[in-house]
C-alpha positions in Angstrom: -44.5 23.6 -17.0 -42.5 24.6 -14.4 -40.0 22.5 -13.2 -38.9 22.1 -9.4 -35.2 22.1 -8.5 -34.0 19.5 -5.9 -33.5 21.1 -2.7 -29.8 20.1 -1.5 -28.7 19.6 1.8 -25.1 20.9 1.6 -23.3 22.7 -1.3 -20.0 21.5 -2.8 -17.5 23.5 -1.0 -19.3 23.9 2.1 -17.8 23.0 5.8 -19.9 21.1 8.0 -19.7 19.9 11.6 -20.6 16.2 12.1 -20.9 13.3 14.5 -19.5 9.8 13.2 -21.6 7.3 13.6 -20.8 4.5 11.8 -17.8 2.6 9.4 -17.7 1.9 5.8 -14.7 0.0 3.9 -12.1 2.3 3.5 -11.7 4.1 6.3 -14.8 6.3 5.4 -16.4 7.1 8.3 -20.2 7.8 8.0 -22.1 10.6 9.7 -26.0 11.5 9.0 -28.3 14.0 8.6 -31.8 14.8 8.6 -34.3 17.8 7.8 -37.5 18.0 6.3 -36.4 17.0 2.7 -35.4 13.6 4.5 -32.6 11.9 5.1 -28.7 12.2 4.4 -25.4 10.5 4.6 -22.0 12.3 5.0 -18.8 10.2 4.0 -16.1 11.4 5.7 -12.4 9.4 4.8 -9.9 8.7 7.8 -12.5 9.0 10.5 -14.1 6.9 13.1 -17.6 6.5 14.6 -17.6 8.5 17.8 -15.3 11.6 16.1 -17.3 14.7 15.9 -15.2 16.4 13.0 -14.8 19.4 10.8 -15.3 18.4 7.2 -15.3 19.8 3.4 -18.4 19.1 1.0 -16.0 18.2 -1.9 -19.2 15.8 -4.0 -22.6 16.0 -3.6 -24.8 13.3 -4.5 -28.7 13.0 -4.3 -28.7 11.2 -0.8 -24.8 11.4 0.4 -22.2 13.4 0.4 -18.5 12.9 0.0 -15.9 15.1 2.2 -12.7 15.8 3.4 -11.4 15.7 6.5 -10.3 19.4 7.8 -10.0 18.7 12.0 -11.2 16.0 14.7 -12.6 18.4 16.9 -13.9 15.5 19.5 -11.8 12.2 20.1 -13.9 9.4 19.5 -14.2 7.9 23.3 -12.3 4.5 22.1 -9.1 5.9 21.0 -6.1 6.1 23.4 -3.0 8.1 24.1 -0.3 7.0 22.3 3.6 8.4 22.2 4.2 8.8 18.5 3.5 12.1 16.2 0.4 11.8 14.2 1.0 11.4 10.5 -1.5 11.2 7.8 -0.3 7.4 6.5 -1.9 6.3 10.4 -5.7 7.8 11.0 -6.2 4.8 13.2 -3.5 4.8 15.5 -4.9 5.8 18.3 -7.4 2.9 18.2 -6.7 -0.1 19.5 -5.8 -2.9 17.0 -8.8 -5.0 18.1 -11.2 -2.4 17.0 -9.4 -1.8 14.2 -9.7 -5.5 13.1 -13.1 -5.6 13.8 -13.9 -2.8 11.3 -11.6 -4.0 8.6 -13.0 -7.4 9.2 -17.0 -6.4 9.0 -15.9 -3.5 6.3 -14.9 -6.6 4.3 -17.6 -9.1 4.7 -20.4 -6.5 3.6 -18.5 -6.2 0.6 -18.3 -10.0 -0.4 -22.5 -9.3 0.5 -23.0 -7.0 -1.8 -20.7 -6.8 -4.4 -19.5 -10.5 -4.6 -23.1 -12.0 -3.4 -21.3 -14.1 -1.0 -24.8 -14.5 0.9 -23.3 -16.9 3.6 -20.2 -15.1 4.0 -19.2 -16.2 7.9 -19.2 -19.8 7.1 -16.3 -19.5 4.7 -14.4 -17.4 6.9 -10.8 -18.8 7.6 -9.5 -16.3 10.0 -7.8 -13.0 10.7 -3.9 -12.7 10.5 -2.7 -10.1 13.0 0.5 -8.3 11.3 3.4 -9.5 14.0 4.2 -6.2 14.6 1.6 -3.5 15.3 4.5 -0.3 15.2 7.3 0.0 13.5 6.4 -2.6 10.5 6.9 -0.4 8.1 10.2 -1.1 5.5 10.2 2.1 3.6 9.2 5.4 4.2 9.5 8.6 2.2 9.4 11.9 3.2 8.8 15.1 1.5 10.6 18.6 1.4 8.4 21.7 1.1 8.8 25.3 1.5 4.8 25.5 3.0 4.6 24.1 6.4 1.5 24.0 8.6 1.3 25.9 11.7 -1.1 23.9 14.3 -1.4 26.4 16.8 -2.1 29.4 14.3 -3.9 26.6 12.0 -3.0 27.9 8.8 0.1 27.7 6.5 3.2 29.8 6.7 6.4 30.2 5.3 9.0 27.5 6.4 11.4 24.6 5.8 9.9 21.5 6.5 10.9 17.7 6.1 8.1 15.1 6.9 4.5 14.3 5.6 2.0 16.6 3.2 -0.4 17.8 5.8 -3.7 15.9 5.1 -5.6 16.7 2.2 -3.1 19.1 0.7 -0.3 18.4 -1.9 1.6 22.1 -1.4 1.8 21.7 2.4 4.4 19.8 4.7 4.0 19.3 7.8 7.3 19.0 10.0 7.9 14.9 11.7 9.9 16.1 15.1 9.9 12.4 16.5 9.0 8.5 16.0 5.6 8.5 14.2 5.3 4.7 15.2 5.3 3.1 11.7 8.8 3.2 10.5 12.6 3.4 12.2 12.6 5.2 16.1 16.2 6.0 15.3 16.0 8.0 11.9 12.7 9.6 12.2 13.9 11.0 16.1 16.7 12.3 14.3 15.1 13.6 10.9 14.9 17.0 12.4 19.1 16.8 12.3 19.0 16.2 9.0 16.5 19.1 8.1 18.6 21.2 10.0 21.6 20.9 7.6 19.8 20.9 4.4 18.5 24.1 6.0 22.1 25.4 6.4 23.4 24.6 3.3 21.0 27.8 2.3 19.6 26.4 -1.1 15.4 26.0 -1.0 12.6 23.1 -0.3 10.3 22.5 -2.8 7.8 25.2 -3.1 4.7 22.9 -4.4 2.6 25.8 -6.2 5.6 27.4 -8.0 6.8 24.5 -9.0 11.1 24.8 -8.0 13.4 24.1 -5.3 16.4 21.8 -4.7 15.6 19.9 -1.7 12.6 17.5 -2.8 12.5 13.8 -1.2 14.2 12.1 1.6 13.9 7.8 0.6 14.7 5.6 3.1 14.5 1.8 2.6 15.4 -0.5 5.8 16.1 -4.4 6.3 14.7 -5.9 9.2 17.1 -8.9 8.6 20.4 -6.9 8.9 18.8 -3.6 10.6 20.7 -1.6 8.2 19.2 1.9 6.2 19.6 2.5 2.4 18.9 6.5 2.0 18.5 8.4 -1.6 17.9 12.0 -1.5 16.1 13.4 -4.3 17.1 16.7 -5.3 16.7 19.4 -8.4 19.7 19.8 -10.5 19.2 23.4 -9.9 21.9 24.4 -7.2 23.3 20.9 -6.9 26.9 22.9 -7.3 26.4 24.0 -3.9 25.4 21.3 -2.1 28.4 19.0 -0.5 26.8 15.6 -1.1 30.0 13.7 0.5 29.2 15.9 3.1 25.7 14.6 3.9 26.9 11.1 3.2 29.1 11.8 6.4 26.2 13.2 8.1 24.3 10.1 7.8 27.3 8.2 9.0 27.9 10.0 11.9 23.9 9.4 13.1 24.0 6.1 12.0 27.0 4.3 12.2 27.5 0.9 10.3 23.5 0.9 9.9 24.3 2.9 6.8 24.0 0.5 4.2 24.5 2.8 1.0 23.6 6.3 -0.1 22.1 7.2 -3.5 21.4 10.8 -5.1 18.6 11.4 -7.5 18.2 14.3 -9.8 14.7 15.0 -10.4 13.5 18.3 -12.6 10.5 16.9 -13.4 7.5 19.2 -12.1 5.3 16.1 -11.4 5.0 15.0 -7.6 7.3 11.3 -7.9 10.1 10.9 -5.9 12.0 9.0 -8.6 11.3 10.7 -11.9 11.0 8.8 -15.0 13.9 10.9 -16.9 15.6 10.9 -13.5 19.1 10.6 -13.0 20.5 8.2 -9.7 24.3 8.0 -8.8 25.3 6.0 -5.9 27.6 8.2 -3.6 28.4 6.1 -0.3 28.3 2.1 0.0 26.2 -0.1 -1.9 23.1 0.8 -4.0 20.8 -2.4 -2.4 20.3 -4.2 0.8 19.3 -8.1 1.0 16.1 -8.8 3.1 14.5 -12.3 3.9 10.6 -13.8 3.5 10.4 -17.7 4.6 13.6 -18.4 4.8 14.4 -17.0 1.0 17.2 -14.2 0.3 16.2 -10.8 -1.7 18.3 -8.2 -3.1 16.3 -5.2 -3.0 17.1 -1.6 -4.5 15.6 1.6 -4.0 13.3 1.6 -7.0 12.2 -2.3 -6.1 9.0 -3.5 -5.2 8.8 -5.1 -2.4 5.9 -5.8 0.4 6.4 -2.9 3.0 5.2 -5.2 6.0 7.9 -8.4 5.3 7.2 -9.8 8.6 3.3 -9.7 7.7 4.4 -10.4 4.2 5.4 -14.2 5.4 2.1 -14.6 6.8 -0.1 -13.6 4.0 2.8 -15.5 1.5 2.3 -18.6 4.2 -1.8 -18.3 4.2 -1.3 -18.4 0.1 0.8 -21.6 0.3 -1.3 -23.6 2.2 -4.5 -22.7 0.3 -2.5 -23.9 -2.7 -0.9 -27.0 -1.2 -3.8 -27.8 0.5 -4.5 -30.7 -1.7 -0.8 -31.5 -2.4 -2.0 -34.4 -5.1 -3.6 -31.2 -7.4 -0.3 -29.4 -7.9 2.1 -32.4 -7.9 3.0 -32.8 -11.9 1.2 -30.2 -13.0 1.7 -26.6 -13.6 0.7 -23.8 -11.2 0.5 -20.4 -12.9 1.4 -17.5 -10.9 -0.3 -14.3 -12.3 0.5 -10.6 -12.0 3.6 -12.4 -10.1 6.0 -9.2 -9.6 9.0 -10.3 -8.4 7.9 -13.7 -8.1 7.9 -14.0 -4.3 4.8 -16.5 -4.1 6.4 -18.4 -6.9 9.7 -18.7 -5.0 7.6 -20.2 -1.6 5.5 -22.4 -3.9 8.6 -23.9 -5.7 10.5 -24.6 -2.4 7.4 -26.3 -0.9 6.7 -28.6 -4.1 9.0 -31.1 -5.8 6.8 -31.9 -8.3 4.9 -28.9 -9.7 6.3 -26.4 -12.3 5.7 -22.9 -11.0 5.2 -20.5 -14.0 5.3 -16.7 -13.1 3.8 -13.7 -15.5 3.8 -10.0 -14.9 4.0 -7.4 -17.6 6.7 -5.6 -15.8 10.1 -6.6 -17.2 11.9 -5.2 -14.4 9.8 -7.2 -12.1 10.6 -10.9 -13.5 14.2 -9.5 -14.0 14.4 -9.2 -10.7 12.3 -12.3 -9.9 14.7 -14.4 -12.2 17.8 -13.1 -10.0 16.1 -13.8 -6.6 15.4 -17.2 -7.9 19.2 -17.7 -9.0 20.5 -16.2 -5.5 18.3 -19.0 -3.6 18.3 -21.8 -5.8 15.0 -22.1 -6.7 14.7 -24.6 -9.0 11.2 -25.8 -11.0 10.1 -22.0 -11.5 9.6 -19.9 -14.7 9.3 -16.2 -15.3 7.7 -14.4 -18.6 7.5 -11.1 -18.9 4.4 -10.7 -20.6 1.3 -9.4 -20.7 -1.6 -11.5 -18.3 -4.0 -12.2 -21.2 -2.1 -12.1 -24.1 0.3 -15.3 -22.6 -2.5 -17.6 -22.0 -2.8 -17.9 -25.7 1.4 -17.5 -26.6 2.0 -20.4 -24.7 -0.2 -23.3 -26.5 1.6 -25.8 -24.2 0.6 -25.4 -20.9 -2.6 -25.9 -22.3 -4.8 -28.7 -20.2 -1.6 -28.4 -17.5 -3.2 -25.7 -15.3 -4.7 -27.1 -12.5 -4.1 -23.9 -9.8 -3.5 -20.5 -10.8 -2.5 -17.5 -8.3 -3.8 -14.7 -8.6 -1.9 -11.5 -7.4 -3.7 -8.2 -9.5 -2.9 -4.6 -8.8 -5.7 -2.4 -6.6 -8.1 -2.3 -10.1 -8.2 -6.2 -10.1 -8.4 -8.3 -12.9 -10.0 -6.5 -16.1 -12.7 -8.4 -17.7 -11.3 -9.7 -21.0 -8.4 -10.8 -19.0 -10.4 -13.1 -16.5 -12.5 -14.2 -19.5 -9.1 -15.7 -20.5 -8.3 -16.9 -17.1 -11.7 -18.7 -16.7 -11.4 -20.3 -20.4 -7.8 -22.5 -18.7 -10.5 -24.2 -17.0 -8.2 -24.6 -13.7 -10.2 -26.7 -10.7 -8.8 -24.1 -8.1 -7.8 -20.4 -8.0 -6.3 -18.4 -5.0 -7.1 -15.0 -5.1 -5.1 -12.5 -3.2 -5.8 -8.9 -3.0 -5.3 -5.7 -1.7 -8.2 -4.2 -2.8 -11.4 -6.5 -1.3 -13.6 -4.2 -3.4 -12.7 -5.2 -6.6 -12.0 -8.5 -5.6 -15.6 -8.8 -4.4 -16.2 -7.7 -8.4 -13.8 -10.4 -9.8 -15.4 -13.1 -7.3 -18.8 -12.4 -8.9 -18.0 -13.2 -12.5 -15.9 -16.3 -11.4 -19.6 -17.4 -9.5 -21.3 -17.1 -13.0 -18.6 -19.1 -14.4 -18.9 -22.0 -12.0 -15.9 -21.2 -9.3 -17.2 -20.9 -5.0 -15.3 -19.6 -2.3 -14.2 -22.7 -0.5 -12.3 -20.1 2.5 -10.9 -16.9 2.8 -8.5 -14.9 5.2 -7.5 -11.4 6.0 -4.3 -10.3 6.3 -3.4 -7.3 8.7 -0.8 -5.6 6.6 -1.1 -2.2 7.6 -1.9 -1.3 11.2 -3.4 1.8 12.0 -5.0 2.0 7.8 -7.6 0.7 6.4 -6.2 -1.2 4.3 -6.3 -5.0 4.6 -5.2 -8.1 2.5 -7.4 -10.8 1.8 -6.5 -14.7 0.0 -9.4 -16.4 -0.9 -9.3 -19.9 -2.1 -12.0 -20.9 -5.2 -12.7 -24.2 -6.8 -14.7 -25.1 -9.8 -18.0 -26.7 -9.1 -19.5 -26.7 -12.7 
């Protein structure tokens, strides 16, 4: 018998030439195509309907494709001029911020369709929080040394010093930031090219991706909005560290920022892996202090460079606000009873919940030690009281703690991107808790975890987004569940 092979309609590898037509959640941008085998679709990441674009056939399916983005060659005709440097971390920014909510917002609903089964999705829709600020939001950026820069005239790489962003789709290539890119600090990004420029002079090398050495590797900077001051750590190779003047720089820094300087830390990093902060890493504080205090609601934080923290605080109160009033919505449910605050970091939510409620015991759990260390300190500093923190593991600490049992009545849920696994929400269901608020940063899987809470009796009473990061796809969403078996 002879069997017949399945004709393909692109090869993995192959470039292509497409129109965008439509949106998917993401930020995959979805072009077609169609011959006499039938039809096609072309997923394309960081684009938008309207785009004609060059892309690279890097997975091919039997009806799709998945690709990466090489070059807009056509602007779709709703983006806008804008006078910041395009960098990889904003595909969107030239569209405006109403468009761009109404694609994260549909993006989002399809998903609670399909994935979650929410048939009747718009008539638990709460609303869409706008991030306060639509530029400059951004708390932390970091930005990378490399010995391959991108030459956009020639359109190739080439040999040269460069301190700003990878160049999309690559890990070896830099691509120079010469001005404001719009997301972080006008100041220090107009004058990052002053600070290439004497790394450059001090003669020692970038890193050089592919070959794996170099001195210069990362440039971390971490920035208060509540006292406008800059907390830098440069990441270096020990290799040649004798020759660099790090007092030097510190003075450098000084002299381009002034009293907005708030500390300046160095970190050794030999590791060959791509992470700014290794894990045998070595950090020294040179200048100032090693941490600057930011605010959320009214609440005081101590943050250091390695810290979590939300990277949009003034958006951050909003979505922390939304959670609160999903949770002391029915103020009687939480009084004298305990609230459990899941996969609770450094126990922000906790913090809000506890200053909000007199009468409920806030109880905070993340498997990150660091994490509740820190959360227990913040707590100290603003004198929360009526607020626990374990560090523990999600689903093993529903059964170590025996007495909460029958206690739960709310439980907030905060999970990483994968969301909840499924032994761990078993566990969660089991507490029996009349009302969950879900908060994610990942509506996909949270779609997942909303269909198993369904089968176990729990509905989607409301839901929000939260506009977190303009000019990404990403987008925040707190939904609030109740148990209807």
């Amino acid at each position: 018998m002879v069997r017949k092979t399945q004709k393909k309609f692109v090869k993995r590898g192959e470039i292509l030439e497409i129109h965008i037509q439509d949106y998917a959640f993401g930020g995959k941008g979805i072009g077609r195509m169609s011959n006499e085998h039938g039809d096609f679709i072309v997923f394309v990441p960081n684009t938008l309907p309207g785009q004609y674009v060059k892309a690279q056939v890097r997975k091919v399916g039997k009806a799709y494709a998945e690709c990466k983005l090489l070059e807009v060659l056509r602007a779709s005709e709703d983006e806008i001029d804008v006078p910041y440097q395009a960098i990889p971390g904003a595909p969107y920014i030239k569209l405006p911020i109403e468009k761009q909510h109404a694609y994260k917002k549909q993006s989002t609903f399809d998903l609670f369709k399909r994935i979650g089964k929410v048939k009747d999705i718009g008539s638990v829709f709460d609303e869409f929080v706008s991030s306060p600020g639509t530029f400059h939001y951004r708390n932390k950026m970091e930005y990378a040394f490399s010995a391959i820069g991108y030459d956009h005239e020639l359109k190739k790489d080439i040999d040269e010093f460069t301190l700003g962003f990878k160049k999309r789709g690559t890990w070896w290539c830099g691509d120079d930031l010469k001005q404001d890119s719009g997301l972080f600090d006008k100041q220090l990004e107009d004058k990052l090219k002053l600070i290439k420029g004497h790394c450059k002079e001090s003669g020692l090398p970038p890193w050089h991706g592919p070959r794996r050495k170099g001195f210069f590797r990362y440039l971390v900077v971490r920035k208060s909005f509540k006292t406008n001051q800059l907390l830098f750590n440069l990441v270096t190779t020990s290799e040649g560290l004798q020759k660099f003047n790090l007092q030097k720089f510190s003075k450098l820094l000084i002299t381009h920022f002034g009293n907005r300087v708030a500390g300046f830390l160095h970190t050794i990093n030999d590791e060959t892996g791509d992470r700014t902060i290794a894990t045998s890493g070595d950090i020294r504080l040179i200048d100032g202090e090693d941490k600057i205090v930011e605010e959320l609601l009214g609440l005081s934080f101590e943050i250091s460079i390695k810290s979590f923290f939300q990277t949009n605080p003034k958006s951050a109160e909003k979505l922390y606000e939304k959670v609160a009033a999903y949770a002391l919505e029915q103020k009687e449910a939480i009084d004298n009873t305990i609230v459990l605050d899941l996969f609770c970091g450094t126990g922000t939510i906790g913090q809000i919940l506890a200053s909000k409620s007199e009468n409920a015991e806030i109880v905070g759990v993340d498997i990150v030690e660091s994490a509740i260390e820190d959360a227990r300190e913040n707590a100290s500093r603003n004198g929360i009281q009526g607020v626990k923190f374990h560090a523990a593991d999600v689903g093993k600490f529903l059964y170590e703690h025996p007495e909460y049992k029958g206690k739960i009545r709310t439980i907030i849920l905060d999970p990483a991107r994968a969301g909840i696994a499924p032994k761990t929400l078993k566990k969660i269901i089991d507490l029996d808790a009349e009302r969950m608020v879900y908060v994610s940063c990942n509506p996909a899987t949270q779609a997942r975890d909303i269909e198993q809470l369904a089968l176990a009796g729990y509905s989607i009473k409301k839901f929000s987004l939260v506009d977190q990061f303009p000019h990404t796809s990403h987008v925040e969403v707190v939904a609030l569940l109740e148990l209807t078996r």
